[in-house]
N, C-alpha and C positions, 0 to 999 in steps of 0.2 A: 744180288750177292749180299751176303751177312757178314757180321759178327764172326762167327764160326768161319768162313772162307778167308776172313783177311790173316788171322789167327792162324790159319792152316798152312800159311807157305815162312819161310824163316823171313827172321830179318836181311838177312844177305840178298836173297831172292828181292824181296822187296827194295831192297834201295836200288836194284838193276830195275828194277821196274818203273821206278821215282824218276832215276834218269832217263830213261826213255820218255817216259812222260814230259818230261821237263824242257825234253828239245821240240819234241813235238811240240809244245805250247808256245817255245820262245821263235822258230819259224813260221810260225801262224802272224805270231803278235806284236814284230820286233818295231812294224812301223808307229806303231802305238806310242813303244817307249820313246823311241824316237821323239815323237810330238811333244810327247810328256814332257821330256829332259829338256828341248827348245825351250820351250813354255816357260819351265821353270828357273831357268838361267838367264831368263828373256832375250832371248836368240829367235831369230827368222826359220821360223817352219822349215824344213829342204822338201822339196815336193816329188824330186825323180829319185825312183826307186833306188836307184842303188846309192844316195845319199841316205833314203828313208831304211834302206840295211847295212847300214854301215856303223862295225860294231857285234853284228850278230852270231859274228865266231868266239868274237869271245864271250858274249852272252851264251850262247849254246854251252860254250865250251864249260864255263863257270856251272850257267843251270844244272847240267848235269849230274853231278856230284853235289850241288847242295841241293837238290829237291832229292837224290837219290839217298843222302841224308837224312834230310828229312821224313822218308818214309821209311829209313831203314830204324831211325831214332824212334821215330811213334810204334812202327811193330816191337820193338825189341820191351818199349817202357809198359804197352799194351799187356804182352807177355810176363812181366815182369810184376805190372798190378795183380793180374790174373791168378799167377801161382801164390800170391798172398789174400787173395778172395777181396780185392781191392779195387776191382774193375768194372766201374760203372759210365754212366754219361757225364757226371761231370770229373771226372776223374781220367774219360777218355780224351775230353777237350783240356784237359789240365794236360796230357799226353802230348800230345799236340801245338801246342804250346809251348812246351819246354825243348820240342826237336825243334821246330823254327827257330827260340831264341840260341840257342846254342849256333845252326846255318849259320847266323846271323854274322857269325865272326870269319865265318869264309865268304859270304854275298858281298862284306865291305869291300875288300880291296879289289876283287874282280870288276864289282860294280864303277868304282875310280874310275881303274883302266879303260872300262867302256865310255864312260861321260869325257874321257880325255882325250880318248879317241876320236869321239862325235865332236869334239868341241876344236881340238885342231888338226884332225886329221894323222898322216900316217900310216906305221906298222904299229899293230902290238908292242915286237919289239922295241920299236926306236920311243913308244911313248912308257912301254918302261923303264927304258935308260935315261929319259928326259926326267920323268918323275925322282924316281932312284937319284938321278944326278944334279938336278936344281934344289931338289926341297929334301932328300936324305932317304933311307928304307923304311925309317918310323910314319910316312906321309904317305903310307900306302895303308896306312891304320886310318886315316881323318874318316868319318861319316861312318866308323864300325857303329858306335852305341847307336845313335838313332836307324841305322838298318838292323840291330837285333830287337828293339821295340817293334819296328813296321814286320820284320819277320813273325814273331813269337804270335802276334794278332792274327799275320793274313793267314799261317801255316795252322792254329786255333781255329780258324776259319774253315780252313778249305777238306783237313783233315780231322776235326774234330766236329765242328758243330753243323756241318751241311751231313754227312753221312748220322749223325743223331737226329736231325730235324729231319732227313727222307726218311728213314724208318720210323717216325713217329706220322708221319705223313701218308703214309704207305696202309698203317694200322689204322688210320680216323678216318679218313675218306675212301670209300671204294676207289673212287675215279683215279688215284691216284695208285692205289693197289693196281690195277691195271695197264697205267703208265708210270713205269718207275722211271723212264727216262725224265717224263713232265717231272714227276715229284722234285728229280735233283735238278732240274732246270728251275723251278721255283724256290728250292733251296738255295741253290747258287744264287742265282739276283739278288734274296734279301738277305742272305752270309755275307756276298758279295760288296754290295753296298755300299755294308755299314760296315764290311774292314778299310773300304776305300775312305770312307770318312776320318773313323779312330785311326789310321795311319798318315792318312794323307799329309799335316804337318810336319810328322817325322820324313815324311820320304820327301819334301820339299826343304826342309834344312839339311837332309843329307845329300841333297841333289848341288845346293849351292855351297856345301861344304865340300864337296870333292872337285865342282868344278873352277873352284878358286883357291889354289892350293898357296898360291902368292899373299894373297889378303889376309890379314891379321885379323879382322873382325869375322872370318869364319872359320876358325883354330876349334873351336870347342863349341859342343851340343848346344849348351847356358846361352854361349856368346853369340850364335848364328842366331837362335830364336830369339832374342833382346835386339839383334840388328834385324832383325825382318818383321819386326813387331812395329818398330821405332818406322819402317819404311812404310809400312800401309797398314798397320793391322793383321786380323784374319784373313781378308781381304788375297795378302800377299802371303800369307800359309797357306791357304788352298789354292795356289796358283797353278793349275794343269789340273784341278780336279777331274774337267770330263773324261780329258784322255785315258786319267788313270783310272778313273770310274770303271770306264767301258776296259780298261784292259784288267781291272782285277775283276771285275764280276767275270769279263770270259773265263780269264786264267781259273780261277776256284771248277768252274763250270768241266773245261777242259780237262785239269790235273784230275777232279774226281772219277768225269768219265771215264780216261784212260785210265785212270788207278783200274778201275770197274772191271772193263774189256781186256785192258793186259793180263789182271789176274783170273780171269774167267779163260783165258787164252791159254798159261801159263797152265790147269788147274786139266784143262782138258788134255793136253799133250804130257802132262806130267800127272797122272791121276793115282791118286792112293789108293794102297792094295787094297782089294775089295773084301780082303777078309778083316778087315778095319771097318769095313761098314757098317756093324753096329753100334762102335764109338761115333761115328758119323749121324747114325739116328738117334744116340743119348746126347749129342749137342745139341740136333737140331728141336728135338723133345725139351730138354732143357729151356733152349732160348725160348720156347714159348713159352712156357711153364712161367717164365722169368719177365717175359713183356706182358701175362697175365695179370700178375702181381703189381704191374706199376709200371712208370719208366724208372731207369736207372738199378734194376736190377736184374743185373746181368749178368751174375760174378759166377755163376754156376755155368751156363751153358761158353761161358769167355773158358774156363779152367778145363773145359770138355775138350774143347777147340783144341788148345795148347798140346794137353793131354796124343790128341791125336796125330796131329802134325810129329809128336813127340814120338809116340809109338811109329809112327810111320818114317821116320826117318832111321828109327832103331832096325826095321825091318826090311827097308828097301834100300842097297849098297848105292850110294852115286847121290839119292835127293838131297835135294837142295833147300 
């Protein structure tokens, strides 16, 4: 799937997709965070499963709407580069980037709630009221900035620069032409990574900044990272690296495939009128024309795309 396919379903459609993707991923991966969030608060492991999910509703529940964000934010900015002849590879990872950081402001407080939960147990409920009622409704803000920095990278990551690295991958190597799955599976590991690394301090002062909502010395971004510098160094900034290692290279892995399959899913049951199918072969015409010339120019076959989704929505009552 291209360029032109992702282009072709709206933004609306797309953030329903995001979130599906997003529970999918966080029912896969919850024991992970699990681990991670122990680790990082330095708290003892739980090892029986329903300590290792506990937490996962409301992570679900949160995921859903900010990854459906997410993807709804990248198709719409995508679209939006597009109709200005503005829309290339680095401008699609600029895309991408600015929908994560924006999530970002809805991942904080959700995220609280789940590390408050893991951390003393409970409902939802009653650990909202506790929150709300000890430390005020502005303490359901602590740890937003550093989860819009760890957002804006992994979402940069997983919707921006792994779908430009498989398509670049896909064109050099045959072997990879052949296996698009391999391609985005090597994609993901080395996007993966190295947003696990660039974030990982951020999601470690936002881990210990939500889950000590009493402590003075982790009130602000500055102050958490000056107290955990003073504690051990880097040393104690990458504290939970593997875990989180291994669960953001899945996650990027995961969200892109099911980006993938959902809308190849969506594209088959929902298919545009076939007398639009020559707009269909002037995109697809286009994009190669366009990956002839180079990487990052793509603003023709991207505007084809739009163009068509556009007609076709003008033409068939109901799509989406």
């Amino acid at each position: 799937m291209g360029l032109e396919e992702d282009l072709a379903i709206s933004p609306v459609t797309s953030t329903a997709i995001g979130g599906l993707a997003g529970v999918i991923e966080v029912l896969l991966q919850q024991p992970l965070v699990t681990w991670k969030n122990a680790v990082q608060d330095m708290r003892p492991v739980p090892l029986h499963p329903r300590l290792l999910y506990r937490g996962v509703a409301v992570n679900a529940a949160s995921i859903a709407p900010i990854n459906g964000f997410q993807f709804g934010a990248n198709t719409y900015l995508e679209e939006w580069l597009a109709a200005r002849g503005q829309l290339n590879d680095t401008t699609r990872t600029g895309a991408a980037t600015a929908a994560g950081a924006l999530s970002g402001i809805i991942t904080g407080p959700a995220e609280l709630l789940m590390i408050q939960q893991q951390k003393w147990g409970g409902s939802l409920g009653s650990r909202l009221r506790d929150v709300v009622g000890e430390h005020g409704v502005f303490a359901l803000a602590r740890g937003t900035n550093p989860a819009v920095v760890r957002e804006a990278i992994f979402t940069g990551a997983y919707l921006g620069v792994i779908p430009v690295m498989t398509e670049h991958m896909e064109k050099a190597w045959p072997v990879f032409a052949e296996r698009p799955v391999a391609a985005m599976a090597t994609a993901s590991v080395l996007a993966g990574v190295g947003a696990a690394v660039l974030t990982q301090p951020f999601d470690t002062v936002k881990t210990r900044m939500q889950a000590n909502l009493a402590d003075p010395n982790f009130r602000s971004m500055s102050g958490t990272f000056a107290r955990m510098w003073r504690e051990g160094g880097s040393k104690t900034l990458f504290r939970g690296i593997i875990p989180r290692a291994q669960r953001v290279t899945f996650a990027v892995f995961i969200l892109s495939e099911a980006k993938e399959r959902l809308t190849e899913m969506y594209l088959k049951f929902h298919p545009l009128p076939a007398s639009l199918g020559h707009t269909a072969s002037d995109a697809n015409s286009s994009m190669s024309h366009s990956h002839a010339r180079g990487p990052g120019h793509i603003d023709a076959a991207a505007a084809a795309a739009v163009a068509y989704r556009a007609a076709a929505c003008e033409s068939a009552s109901g799509e989406v």
